[in-house]
C-alpha positions, -999 to 999 in steps of 0.1 A, spaced: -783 -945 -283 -756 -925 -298 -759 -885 -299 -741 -867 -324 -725 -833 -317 -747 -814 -332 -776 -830 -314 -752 -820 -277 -757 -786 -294 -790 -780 -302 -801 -798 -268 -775 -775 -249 -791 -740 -263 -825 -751 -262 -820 -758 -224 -796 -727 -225 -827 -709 -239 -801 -697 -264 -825 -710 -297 -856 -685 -284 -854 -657 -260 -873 -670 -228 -901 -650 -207 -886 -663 -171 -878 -638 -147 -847 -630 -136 -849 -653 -105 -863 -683 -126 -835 -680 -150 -807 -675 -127 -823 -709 -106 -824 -728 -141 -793 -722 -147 -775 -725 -113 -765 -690 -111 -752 -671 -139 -713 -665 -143 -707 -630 -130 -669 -622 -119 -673 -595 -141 -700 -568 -140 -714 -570 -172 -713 -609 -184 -746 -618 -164 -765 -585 -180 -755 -600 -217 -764 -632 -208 -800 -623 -197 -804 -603 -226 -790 -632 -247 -820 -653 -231 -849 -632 -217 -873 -613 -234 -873 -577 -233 -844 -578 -203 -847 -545 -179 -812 -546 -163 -827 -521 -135 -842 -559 -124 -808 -573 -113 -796 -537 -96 -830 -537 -82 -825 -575 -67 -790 -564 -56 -801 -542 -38 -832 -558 -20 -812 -589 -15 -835 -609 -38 -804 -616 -57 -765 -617 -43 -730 -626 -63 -715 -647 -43 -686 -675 -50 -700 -712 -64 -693 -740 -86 -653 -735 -97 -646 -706 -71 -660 -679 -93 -686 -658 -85 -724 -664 -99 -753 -644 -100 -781 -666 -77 -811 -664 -57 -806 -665 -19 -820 -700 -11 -795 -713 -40 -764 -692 -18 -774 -708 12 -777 -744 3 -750 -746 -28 -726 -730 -10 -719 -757 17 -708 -779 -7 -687 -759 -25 -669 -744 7 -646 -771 17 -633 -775 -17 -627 -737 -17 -611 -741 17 -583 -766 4 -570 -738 -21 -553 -712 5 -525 -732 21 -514 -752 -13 -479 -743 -19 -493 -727 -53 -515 -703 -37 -499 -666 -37 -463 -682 -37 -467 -702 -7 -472 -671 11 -499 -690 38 -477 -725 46 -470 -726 80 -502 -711 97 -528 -727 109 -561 -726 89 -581 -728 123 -562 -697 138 -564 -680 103 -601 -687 101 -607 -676 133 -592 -640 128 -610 -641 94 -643 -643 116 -636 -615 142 -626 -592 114 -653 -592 88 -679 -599 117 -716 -596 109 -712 -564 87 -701 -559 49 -667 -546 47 -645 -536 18 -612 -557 7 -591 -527 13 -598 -527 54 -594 -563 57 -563 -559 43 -552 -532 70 -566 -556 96 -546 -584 79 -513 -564 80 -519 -561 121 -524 -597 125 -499 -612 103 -474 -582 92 -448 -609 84 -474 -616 54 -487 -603 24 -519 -592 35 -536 -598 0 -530 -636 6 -546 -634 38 -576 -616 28 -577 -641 -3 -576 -669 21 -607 -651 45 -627 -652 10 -619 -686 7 -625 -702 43 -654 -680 52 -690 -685 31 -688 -649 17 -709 -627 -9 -704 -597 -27 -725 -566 -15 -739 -537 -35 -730 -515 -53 -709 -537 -69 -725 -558 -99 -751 -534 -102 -761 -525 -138 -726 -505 -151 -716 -501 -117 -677 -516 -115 -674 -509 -80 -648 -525 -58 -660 -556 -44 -675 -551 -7 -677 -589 10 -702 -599 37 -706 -632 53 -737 -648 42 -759 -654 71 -760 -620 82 -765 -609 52 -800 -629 44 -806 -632 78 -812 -670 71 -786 -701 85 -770 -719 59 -784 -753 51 -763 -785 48 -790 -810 41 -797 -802 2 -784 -829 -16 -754 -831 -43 -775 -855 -60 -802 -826 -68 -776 -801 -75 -765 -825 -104 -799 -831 -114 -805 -792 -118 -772 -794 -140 -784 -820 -162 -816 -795 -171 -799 -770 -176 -766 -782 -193 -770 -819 -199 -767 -849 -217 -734 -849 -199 -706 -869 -187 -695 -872 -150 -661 -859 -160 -682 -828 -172 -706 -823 -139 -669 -820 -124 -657 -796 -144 -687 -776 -134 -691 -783 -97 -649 -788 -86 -670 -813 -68 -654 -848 -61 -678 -881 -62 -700 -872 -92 -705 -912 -97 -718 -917 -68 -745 -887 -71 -755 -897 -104 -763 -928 -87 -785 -915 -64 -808 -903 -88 -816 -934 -99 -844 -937 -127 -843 -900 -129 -818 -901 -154 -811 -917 -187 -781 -926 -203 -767 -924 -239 -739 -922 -257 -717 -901 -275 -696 -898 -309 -667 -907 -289 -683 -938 -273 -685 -919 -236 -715 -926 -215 -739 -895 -210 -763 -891 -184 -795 -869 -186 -826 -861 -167 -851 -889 -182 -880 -865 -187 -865 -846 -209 -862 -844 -251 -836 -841 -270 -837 -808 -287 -843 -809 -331 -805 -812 -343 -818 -796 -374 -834 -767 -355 -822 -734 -370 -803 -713 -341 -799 -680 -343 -771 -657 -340 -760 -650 -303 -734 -626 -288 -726 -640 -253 -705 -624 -224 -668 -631 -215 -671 -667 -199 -709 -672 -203 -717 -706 -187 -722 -723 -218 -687 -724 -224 -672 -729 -191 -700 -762 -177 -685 -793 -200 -646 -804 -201 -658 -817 -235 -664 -779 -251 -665 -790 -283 -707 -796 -286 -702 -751 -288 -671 -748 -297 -665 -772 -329 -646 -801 -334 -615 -780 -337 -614 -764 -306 -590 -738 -311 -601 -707 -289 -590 -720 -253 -610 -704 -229 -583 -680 -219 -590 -660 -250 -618 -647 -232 -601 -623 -210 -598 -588 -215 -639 -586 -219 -633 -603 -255 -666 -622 -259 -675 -654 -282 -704 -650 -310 -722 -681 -321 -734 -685 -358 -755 -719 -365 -751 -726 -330 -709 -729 -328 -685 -702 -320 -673 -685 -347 -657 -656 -340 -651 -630 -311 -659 -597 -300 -650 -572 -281 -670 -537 -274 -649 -497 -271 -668 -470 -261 -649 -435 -271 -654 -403 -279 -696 -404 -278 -695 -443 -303 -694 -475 -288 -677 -501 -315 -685 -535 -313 -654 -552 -335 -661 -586 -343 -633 -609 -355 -646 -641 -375 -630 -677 -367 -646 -689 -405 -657 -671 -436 -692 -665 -433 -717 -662 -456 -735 -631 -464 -768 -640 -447 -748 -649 -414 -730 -615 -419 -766 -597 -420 -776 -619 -389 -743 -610 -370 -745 -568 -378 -780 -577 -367 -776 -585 -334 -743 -570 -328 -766 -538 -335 -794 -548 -310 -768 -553 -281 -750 -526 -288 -782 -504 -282 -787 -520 -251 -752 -522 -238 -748 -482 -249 -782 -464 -259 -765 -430 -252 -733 -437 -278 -736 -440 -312 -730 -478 -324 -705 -489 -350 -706 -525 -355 -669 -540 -379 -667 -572 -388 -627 -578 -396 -614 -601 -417 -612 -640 -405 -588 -639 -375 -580 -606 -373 -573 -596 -336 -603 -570 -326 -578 -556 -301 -574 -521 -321 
């Protein structure tokens, strides 16, 4: 069976629960989704509120804080928003692929060829030990050890080799804090586990982000072998086709979402999952594909209208008003215009309740960089 685009899409933000806000908890959310993306503070915050019902940030600081929820570094060596027993059994096998990266001749200039990862780990170890500790003093234990070396690269590579998470206060709700690392274990006060399968992992991403190729479970995980873990799941998934003639896999108890489902209008964080778990991006971003992801940076964020992106955002908060600028990639028509001031509105009251909120909508292309 074929599946158009547009099917990929509504399927995608119905498992997304980007076509109706959801009434999961936090926790259930951030397991359905296999963490949320969360190298910056305040993507994961937009994203719930993007998908849960009457979102109370205070819930994330609170799990922060009571360890019922850590940030730590997943799938594509980026941090994600997850619940512990996801940190300890994900993280495994994502950690020897992170491991690889440090002593590449790309890394930092080449600045770690020629030591040896064991030694490197080992000081790594001693240092951060079994309490959190900030970048900034492993940097000035770094600079003892190896003062022949940057000592940014070194601390880069600890963050690498050692299973790591990010502490509190950062990632707390508007708290931008440097990052404070711990190693996991101590942290939960639970041992790692190396026996969860790849196989599951890939299933969770099928209900969360599927129908999808193997070449897009890789650009999700940076995991090698995807074949062979779709194969293990035997007649738990199901296999289609798409509008290119590439074979898609899928969990086999699930429907295809309506194609002709309306979707409403969402504004989504700076690298929101939905846009960063396919190398195929174009069942939400459009046959034309011409925002690359990099366009992202700098906290401008992608709006969706009928279920694509079209257009960008970005929020400035001066002076006593916060103004959401919004930059269309089409014309739109006037009721997408009254569904975009909408919602731009609604986040803006959540993101800022204290400022008062100016939502501009530029002309098509317009940079919303004042």
């Amino acid at each position: 069976m074929q599946l158009s685009n547009r099917v990929l899409n509504r399927t995608l933000l119905a498992r997304q629960h980007l076509l109706a806000r959801s009434q999961l908890s936090v926790a259930q959310m951030c397991d359905h989704l296999v963490g949320l993306q969360a190298q910056d503070v305040p993507p994961p915050f937009i994203g719930l509120w993007s998908r849960i019902s009457e979102f109370e940030p205070a819930t994330v600081s609170d799990g922060l804080l009571d360890r019922s929820l850590v940030r730590i570094t997943l799938m594509r060596g980026t941090i994600h928003l997850v619940t512990p027993p996801d940190a300890l059994r994900i993280a495994p096998h994502i950690q020897p692929e992170l491991e690889k990266i440090p002593f590449r001749k790309g890394f930092n200039y080449g600045g770690m060829v020629g030591l040896d990862p064991d030694e490197v780990r080992a000081h790594g170890e001693a240092v951060l030990g079994d309490e959190p500790m900030s970048a900034a003093a492993m940097r000035d234990e770094a600079a003892k050890l190896y003062p022949d070396r940057d000592p940014g690269a070194v601390v880069q590579t600890w963050l690498y080799q050692l299973p790591v998470l990010q502490t509190p206060p950062r990632g707390r709700w508007r708290d931008n804090s440097r990052p404070v690392w711990s190693r996991i274990e101590p942290w939960l006060g639970a041992p790692i586990e190396t026996d969860y399968p790849v196989a599951e992992l890939i299933m969770r991403y099928l209900r969360a982000f599927g129908p999808a190729t193997t070449m897009d479970m890789q650009t999700w995980s940076k995991l090698p072998a995807m074949k062979s873990a779709v194969s293990a799941l035997g007649d738990r998934v199901r296999t289609y086709t798409d509008e290119r003639g590439r074979t898609l896999y899928d969990a086999a108890d699930l429907p295809l979402a309506d194609p002709d489902e309306p979707a409403p209008v969402r504004l989504l964080g700076w690298f929101d999952n939905a846009f960063l778990s396919h190398q195929d991006r174009s069942r939400i971003v459009g046959a034309d594909d011409a925002v690359p992801i990099r366009s992202f940076a700098s906290s401008v964020s992608p709006v969706l209208v009928d279920g694509f992106l079209a257009g960008m955002y970005k929020v400035f908060v001066k002076g006593g008003t916060a103004r959401l600028r919004i930059s269309p990639l089409r014309k739109w028509t006037a009721a997408e215009v009254s569904e975009v001031e909408a919602e731009a509105s609604a986040l803006l009251a959540f993101l800022e309740p204290e400022s008062t909120p100016s939502v501009e909508i530029l002309a098509v292309g317009a940079d919303v960089r004042p």
